[in-house]
Every structure is written in C-alpha cells, then in structure tokens.
PDB file as gemmi writes it, atoms N, CA and C in Angstrom:
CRYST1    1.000    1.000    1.000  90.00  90.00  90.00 P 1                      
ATOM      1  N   UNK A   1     -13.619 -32.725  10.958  1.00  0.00           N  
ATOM      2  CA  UNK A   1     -13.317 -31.730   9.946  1.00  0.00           C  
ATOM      3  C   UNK A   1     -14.294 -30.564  10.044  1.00  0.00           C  
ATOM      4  N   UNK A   2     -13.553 -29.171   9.664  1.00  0.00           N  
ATOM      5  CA  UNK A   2     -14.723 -27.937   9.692  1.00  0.00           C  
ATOM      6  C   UNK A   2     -15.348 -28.184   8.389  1.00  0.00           C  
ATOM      7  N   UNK A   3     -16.778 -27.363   8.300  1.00  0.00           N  
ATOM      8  CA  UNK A   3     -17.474 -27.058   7.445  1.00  0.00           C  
ATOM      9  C   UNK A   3     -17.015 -26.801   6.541  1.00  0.00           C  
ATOM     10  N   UNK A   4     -16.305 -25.543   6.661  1.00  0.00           N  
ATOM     11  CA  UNK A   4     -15.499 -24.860   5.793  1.00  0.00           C  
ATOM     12  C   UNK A   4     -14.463 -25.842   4.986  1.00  0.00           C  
ATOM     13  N   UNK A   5     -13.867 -26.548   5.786  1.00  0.00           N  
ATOM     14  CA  UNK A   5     -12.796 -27.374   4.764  1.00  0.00           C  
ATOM     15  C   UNK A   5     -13.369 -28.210   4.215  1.00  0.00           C  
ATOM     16  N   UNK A   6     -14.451 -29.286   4.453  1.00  0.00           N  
ATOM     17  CA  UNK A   6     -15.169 -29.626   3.836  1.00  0.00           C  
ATOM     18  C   UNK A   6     -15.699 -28.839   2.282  1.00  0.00           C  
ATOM     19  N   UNK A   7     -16.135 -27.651   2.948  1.00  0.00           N  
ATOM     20  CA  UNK A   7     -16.860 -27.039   1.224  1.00  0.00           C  
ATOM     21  C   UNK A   7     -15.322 -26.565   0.244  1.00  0.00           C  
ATOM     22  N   UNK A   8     -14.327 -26.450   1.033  1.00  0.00           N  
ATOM     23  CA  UNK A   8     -13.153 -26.120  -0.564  1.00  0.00           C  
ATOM     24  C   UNK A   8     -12.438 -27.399  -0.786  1.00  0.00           C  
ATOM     25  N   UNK A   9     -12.616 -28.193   0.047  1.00  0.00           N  
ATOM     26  CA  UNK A   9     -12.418 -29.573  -0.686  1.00  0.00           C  
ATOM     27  C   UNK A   9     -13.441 -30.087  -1.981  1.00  0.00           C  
ATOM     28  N   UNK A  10     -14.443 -29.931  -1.803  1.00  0.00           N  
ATOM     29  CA  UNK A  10     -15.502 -29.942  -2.407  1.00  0.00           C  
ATOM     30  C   UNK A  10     -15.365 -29.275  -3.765  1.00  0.00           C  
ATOM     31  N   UNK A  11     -15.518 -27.961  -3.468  1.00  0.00           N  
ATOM     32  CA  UNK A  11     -14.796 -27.039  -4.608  1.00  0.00           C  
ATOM     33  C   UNK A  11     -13.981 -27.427  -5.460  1.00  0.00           C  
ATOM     34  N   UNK A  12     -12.759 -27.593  -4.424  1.00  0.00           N  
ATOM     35  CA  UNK A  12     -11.389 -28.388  -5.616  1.00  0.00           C  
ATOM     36  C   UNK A  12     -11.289 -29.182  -5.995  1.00  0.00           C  
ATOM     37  N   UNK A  13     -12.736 -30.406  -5.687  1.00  0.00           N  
ATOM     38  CA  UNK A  13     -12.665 -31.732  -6.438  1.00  0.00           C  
ATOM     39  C   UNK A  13     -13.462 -31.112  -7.851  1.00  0.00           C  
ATOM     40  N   UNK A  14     -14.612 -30.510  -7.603  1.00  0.00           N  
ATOM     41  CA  UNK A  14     -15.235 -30.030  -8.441  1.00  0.00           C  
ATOM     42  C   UNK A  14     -15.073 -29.441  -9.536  1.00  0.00           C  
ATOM     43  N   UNK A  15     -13.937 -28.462  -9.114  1.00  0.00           N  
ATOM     44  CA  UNK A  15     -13.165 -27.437 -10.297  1.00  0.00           C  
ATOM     45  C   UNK A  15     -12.427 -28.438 -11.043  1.00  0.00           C  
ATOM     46  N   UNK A  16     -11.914 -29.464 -10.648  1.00  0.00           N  
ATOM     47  CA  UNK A  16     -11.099 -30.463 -11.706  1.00  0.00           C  
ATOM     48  C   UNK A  16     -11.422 -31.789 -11.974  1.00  0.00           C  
ATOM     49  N   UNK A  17     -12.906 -31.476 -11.608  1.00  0.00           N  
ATOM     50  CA  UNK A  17     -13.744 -32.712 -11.934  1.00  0.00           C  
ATOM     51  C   UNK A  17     -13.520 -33.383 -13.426  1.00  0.00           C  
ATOM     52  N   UNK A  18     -13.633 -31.677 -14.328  1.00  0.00           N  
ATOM     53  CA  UNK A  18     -14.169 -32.530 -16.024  1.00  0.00           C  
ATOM     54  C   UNK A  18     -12.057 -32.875 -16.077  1.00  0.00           C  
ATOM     55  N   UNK A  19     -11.531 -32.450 -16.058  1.00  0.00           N  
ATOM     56  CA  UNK A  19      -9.984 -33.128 -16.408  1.00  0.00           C  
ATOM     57  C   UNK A  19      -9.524 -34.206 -15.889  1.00  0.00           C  
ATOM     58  N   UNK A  20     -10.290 -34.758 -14.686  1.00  0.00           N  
ATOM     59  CA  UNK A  20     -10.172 -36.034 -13.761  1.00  0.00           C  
ATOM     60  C   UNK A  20     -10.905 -36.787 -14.949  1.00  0.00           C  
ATOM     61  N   UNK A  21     -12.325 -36.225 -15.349  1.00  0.00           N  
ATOM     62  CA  UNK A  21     -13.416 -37.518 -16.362  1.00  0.00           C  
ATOM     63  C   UNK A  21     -12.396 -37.511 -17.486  1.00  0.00           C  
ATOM     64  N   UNK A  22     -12.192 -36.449 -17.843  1.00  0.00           N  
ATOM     65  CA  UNK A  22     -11.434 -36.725 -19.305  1.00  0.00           C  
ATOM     66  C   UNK A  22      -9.894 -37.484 -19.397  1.00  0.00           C  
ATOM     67  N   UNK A  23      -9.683 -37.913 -18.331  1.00  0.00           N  
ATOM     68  CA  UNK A  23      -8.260 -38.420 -18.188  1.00  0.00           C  
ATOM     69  C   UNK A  23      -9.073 -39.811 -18.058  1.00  0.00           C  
ATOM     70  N   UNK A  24      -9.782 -39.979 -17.133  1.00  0.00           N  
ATOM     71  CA  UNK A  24     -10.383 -41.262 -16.827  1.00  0.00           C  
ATOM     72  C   UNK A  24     -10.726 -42.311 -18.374  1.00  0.00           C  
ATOM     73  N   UNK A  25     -11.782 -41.626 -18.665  1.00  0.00           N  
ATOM     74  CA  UNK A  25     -12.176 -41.536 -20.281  1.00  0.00           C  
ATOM     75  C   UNK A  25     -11.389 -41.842 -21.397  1.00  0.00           C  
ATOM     76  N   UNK A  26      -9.845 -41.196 -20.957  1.00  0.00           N  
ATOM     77  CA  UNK A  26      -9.072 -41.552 -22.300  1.00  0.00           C  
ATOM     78  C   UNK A  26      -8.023 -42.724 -22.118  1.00  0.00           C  
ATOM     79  N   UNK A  27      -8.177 -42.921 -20.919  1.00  0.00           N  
ATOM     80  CA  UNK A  27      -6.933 -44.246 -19.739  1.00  0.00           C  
ATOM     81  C   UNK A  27      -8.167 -44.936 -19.129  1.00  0.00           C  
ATOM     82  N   UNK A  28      -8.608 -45.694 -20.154  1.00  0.00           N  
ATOM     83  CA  UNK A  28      -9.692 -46.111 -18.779  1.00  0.00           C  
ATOM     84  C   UNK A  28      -8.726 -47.141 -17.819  1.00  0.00           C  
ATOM     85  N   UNK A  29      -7.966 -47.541 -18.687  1.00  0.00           N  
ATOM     86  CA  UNK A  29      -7.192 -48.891 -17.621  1.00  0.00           C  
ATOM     87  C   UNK A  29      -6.382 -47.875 -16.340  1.00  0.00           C  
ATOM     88  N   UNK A  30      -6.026 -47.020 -15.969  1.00  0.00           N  
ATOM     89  CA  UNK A  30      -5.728 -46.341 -14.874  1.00  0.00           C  
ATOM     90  C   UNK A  30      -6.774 -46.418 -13.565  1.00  0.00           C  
ATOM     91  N   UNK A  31      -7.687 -46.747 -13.934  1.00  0.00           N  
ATOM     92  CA  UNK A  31      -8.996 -47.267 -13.162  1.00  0.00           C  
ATOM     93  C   UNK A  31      -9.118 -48.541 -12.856  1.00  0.00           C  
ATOM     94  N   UNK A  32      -9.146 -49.063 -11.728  1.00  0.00           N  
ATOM     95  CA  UNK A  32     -10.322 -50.804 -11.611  1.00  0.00           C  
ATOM     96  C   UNK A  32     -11.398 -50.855 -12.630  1.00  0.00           C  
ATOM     97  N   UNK A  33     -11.523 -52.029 -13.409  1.00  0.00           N  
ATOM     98  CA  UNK A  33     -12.864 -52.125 -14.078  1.00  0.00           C  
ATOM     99  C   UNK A  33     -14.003 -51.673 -13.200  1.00  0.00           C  
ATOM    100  N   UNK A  34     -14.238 -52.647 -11.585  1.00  0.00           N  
ATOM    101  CA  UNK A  34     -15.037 -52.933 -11.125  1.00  0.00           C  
ATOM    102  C   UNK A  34     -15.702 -50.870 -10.369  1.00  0.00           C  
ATOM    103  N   UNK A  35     -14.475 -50.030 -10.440  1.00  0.00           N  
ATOM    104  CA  UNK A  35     -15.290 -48.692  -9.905  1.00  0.00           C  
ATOM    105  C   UNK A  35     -14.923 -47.651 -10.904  1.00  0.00           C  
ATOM    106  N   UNK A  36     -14.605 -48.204 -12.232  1.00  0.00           N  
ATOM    107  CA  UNK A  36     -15.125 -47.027 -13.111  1.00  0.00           C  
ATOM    108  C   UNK A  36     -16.476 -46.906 -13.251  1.00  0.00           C  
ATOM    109  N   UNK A  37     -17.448 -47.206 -13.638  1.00  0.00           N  
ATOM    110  CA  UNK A  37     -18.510 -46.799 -13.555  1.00  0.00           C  
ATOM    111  C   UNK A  37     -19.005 -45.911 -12.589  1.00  0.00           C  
ATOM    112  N   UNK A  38     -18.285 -46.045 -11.618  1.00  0.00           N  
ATOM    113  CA  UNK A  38     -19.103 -45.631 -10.499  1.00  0.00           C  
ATOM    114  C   UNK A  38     -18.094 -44.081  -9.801  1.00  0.00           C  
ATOM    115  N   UNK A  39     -16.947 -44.153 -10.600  1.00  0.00           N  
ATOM    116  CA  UNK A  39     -15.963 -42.969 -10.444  1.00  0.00           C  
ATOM    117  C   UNK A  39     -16.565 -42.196 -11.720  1.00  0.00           C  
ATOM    118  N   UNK A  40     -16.865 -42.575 -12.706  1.00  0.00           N  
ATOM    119  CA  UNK A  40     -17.632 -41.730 -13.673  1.00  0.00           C  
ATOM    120  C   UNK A  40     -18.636 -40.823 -13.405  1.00  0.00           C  
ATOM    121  N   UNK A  41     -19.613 -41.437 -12.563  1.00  0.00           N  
ATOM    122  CA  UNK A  41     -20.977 -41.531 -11.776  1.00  0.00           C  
ATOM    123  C   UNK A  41     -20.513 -39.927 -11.084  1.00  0.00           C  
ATOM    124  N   UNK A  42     -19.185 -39.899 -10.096  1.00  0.00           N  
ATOM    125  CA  UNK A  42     -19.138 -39.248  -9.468  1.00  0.00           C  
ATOM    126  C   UNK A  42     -18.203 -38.128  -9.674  1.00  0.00           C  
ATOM    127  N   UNK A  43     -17.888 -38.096 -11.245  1.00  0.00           N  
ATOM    128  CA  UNK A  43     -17.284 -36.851 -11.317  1.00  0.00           C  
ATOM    129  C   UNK A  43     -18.651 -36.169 -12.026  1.00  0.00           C  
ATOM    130  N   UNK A  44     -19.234 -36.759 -12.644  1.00  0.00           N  
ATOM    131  CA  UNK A  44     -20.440 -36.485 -13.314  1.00  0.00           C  
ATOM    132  C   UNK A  44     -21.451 -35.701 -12.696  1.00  0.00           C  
ATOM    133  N   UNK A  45     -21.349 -35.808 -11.384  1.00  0.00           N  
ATOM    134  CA  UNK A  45     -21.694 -35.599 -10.200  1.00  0.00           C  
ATOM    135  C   UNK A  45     -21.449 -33.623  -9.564  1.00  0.00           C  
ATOM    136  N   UNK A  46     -19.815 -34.121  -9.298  1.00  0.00           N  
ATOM    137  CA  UNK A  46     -19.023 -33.203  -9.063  1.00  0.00           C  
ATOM    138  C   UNK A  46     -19.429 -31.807 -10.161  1.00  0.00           C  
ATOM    139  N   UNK A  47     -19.262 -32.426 -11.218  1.00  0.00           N  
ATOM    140  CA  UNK A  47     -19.347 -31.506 -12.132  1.00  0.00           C  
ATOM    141  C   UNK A  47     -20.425 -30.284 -12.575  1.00  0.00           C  
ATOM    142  N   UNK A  48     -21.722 -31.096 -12.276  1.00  0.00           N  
ATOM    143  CA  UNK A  48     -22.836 -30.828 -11.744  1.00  0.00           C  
ATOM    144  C   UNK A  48     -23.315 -29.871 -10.879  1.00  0.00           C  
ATOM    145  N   UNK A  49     -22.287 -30.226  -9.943  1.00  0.00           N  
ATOM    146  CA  UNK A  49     -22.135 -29.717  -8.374  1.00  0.00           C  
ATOM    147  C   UNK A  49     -21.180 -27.880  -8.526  1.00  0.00           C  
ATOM    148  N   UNK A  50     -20.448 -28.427  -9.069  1.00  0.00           N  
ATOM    149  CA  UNK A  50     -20.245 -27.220  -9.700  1.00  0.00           C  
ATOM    150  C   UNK A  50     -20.431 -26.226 -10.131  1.00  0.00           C  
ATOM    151  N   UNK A  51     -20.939 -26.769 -11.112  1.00  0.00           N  
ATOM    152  CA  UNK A  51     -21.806 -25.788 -12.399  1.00  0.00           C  
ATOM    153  C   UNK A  51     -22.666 -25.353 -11.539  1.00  0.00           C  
ATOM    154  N   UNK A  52     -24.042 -25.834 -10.764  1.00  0.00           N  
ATOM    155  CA  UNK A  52     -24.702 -25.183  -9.571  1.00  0.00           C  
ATOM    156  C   UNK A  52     -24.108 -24.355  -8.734  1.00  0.00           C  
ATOM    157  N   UNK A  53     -22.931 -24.457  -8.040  1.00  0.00           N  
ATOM    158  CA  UNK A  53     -22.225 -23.475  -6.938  1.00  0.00           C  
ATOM    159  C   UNK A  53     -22.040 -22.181  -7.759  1.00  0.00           C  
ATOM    160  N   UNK A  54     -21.381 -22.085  -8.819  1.00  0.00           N  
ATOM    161  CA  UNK A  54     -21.130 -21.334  -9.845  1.00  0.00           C  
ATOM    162  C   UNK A  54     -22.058 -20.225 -10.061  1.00  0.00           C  
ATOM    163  N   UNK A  55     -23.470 -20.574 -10.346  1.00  0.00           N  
ATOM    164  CA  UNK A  55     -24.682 -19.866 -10.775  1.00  0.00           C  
ATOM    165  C   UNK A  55     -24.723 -19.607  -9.303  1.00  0.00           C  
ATOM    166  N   UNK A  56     -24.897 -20.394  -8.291  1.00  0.00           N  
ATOM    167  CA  UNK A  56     -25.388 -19.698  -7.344  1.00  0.00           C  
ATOM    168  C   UNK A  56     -24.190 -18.597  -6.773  1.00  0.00           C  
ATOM    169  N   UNK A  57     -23.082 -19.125  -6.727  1.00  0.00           N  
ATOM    170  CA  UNK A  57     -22.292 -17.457  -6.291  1.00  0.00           C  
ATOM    171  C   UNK A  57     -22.407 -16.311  -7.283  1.00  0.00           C  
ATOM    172  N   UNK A  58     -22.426 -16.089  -8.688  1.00  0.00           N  
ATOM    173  CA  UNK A  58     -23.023 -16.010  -9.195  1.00  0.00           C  
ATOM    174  C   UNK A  58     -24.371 -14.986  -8.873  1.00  0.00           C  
ATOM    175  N   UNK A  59     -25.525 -15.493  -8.739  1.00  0.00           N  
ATOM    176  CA  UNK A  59     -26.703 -15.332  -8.628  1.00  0.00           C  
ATOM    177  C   UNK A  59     -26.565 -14.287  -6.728  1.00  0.00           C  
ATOM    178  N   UNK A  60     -26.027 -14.982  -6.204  1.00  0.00           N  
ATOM    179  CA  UNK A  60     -25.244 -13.962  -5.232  1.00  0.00           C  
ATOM    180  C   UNK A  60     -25.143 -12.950  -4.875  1.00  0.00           C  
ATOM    181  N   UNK A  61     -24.060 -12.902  -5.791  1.00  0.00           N  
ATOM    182  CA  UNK A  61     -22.993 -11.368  -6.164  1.00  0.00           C  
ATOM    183  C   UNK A  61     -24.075 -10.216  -6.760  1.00  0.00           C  
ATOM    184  N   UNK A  62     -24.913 -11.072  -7.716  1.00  0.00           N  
ATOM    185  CA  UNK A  62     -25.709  -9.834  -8.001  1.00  0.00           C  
ATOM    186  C   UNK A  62     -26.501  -9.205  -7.104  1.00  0.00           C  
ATOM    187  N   UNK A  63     -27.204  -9.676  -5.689  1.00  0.00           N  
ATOM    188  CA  UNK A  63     -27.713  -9.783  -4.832  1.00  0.00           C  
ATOM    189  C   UNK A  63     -27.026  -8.873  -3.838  1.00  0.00           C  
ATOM    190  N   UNK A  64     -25.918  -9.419  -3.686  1.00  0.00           N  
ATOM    191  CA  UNK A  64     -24.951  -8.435  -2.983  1.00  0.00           C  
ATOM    192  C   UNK A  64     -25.096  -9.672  -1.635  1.00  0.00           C  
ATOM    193  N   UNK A  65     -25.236 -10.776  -1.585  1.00  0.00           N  
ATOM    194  CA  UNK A  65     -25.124 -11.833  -0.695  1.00  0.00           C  
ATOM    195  C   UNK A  65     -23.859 -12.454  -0.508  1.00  0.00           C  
ATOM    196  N   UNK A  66     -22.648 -12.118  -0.761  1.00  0.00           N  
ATOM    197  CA  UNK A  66     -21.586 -12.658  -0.820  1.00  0.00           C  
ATOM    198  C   UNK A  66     -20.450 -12.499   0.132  1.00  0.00           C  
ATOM    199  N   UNK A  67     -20.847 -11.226   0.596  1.00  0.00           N  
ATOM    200  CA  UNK A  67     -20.155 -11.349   2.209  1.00  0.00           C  
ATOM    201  C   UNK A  67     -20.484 -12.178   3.037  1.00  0.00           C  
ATOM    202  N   UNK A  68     -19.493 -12.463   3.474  1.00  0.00           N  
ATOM    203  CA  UNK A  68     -18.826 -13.676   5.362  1.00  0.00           C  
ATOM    204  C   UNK A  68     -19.888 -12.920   6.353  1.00  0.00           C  
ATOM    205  N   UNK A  69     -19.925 -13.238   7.348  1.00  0.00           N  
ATOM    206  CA  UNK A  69     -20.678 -12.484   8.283  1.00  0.00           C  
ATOM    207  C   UNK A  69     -19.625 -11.692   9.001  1.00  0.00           C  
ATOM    208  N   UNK A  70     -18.488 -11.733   8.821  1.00  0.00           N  
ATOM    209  CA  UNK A  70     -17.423 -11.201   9.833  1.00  0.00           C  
ATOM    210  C   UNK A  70     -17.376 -10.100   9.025  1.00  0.00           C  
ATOM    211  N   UNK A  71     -17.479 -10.098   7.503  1.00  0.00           N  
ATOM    212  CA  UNK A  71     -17.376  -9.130   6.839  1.00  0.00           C  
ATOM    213  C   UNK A  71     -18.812  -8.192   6.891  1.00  0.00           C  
ATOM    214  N   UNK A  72     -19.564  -8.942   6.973  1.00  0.00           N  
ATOM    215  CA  UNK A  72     -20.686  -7.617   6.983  1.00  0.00           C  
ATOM    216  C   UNK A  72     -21.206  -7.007   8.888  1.00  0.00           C  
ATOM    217  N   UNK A  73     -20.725  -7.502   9.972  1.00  0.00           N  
ATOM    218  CA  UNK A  73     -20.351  -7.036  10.780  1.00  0.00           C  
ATOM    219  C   UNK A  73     -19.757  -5.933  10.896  1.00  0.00           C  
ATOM    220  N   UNK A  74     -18.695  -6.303   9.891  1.00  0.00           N  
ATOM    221  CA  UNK A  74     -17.852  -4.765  10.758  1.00  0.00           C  
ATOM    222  C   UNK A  74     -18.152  -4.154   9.397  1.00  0.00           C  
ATOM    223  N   UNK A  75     -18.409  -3.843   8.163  1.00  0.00           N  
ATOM    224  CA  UNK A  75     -19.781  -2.863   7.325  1.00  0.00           C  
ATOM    225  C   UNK A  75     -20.585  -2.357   8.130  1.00  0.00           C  
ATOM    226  N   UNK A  76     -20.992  -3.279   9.168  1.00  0.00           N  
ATOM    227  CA  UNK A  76     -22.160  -2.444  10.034  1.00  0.00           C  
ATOM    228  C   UNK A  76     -21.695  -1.896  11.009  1.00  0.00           C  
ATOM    229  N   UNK A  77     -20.624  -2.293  11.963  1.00  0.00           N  
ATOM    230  CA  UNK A  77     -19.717  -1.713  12.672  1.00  0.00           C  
ATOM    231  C   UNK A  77     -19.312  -0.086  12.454  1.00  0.00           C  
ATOM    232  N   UNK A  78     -19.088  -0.431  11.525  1.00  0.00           N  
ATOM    233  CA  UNK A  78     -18.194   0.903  10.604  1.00  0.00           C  
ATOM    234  C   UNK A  78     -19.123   1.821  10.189  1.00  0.00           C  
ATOM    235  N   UNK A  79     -20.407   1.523   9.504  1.00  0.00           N  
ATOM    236  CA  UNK A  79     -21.728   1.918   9.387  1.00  0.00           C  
ATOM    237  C   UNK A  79     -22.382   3.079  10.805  1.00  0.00           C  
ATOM    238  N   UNK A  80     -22.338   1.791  11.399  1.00  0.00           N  
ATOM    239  CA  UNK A  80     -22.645   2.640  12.941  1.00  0.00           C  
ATOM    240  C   UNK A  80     -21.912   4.048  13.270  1.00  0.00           C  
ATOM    241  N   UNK A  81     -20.333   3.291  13.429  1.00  0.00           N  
ATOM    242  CA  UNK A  81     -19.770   4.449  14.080  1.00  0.00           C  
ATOM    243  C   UNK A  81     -19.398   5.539  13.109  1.00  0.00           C  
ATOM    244  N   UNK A  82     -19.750   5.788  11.837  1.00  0.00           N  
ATOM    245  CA  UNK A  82     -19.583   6.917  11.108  1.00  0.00           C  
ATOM    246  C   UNK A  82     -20.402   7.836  11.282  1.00  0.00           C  
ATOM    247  N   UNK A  83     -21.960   7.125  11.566  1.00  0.00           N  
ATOM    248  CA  UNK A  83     -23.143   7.261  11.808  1.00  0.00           C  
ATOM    249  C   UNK A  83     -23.058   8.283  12.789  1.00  0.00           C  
ATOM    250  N   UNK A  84     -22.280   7.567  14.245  1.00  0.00           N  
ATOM    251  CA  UNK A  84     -22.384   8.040  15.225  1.00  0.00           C  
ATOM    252  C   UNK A  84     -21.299   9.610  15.111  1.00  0.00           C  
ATOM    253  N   UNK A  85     -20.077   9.649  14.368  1.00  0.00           N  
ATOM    254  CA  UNK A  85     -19.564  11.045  14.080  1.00  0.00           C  
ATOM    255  C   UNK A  85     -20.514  11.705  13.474  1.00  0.00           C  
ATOM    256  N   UNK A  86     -21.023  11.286  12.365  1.00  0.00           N  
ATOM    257  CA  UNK A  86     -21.868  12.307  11.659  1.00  0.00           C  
ATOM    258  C   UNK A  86     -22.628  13.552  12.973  1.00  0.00           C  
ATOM    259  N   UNK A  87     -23.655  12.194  13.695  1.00  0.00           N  
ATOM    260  CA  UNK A  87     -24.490  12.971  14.329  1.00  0.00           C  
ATOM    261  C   UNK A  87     -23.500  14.100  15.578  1.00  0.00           C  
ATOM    262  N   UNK A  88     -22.965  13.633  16.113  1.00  0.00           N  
ATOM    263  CA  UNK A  88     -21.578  14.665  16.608  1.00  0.00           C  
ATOM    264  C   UNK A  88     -21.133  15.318  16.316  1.00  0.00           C  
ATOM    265  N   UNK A  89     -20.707  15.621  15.018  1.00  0.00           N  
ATOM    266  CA  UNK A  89     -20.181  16.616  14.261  1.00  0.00           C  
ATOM    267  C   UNK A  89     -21.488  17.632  13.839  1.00  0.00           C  
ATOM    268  N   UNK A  90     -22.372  16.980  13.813  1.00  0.00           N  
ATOM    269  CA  UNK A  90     -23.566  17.961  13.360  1.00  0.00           C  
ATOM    270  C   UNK A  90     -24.119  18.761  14.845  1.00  0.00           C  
ATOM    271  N   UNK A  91     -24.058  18.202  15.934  1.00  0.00           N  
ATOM    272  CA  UNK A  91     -24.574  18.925  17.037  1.00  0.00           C  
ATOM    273  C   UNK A  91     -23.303  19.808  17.654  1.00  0.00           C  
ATOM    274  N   UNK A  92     -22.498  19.800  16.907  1.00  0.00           N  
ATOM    275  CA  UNK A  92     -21.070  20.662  17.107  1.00  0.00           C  
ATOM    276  C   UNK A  92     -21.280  21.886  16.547  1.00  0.00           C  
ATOM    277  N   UNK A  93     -21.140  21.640  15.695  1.00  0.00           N  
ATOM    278  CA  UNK A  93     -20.830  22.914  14.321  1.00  0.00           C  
ATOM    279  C   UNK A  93     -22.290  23.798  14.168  1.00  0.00           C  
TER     280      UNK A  93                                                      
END                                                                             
C-alpha cells in the first residue's frame, strides 16, 4: 500500500471515529464482548488522532506549509520564469 492511501484511510477512520464510539456505546451487543474494550481503546485513539491532524493542518495553513511539493514546484517554476520575462522585458524597453 502507498503512503498516501494509508494516511486517508487513516483520516476516514478518524473523521468517523466519534459516530463509530457512539454507535458502539449505545449497541454494545453489535460488538464481541471479548474486543469491545479494546475497539473502544481504538476509536478513542482515532479520535485523538484526529483532533491532532486537525490542529496540525491547521497550525499549517497559517504557516503557509500546506502545499504538495508538486505544488510548490511549479510556484517556483512559474516564479522563475516570470522572473526571467521581467528581466527581458526590462533590457528591451
């Protein structure tokens, strides 16, 4: 498996972590005795996990850290070669 699918799997367990606990919680018999505890454990977990990803994209954005690298490549790409008209157009005119 990629990285990547790994982390939005992750994500999407996460994002519906607390409605997974709260279903769990109100049906406990929809569960094995023997791994509720331990499915509790791990939305508890999830949820957690969450709430952290959250602040940190988040914490991010304000940063301006939230671009892909493919995306800030061609920012710099594009950066460059405007760069490079500017100075052309100025030794023109």
């Amino acid at each position: 498996m990629d990285i990547n699918q790994l982390e939005s799997e992750a994500r999407f367990v996460a994002r519906n972590a607390k409605r997974n606990l709260r279903m769990i919680r109100n049906n406990p018999d929809v569960v094995s005795t023997e791994k509720l505890e331990h499915n509790i454990a791990y939305l508890e977990m999830m949820i957690r996990l969450n709430k952290a990803d959250l602040k940190a994209q988040k914490n991010a954005r304000l940063a301006g850290r939230t671009l892909r690298l493919r995306s800030r490549l061609m920012n710099l790409l594009l950066f460059i070669l405007t760069g490079e008209r500017r100075k052309s157009k100025g030794e023109t005119a």
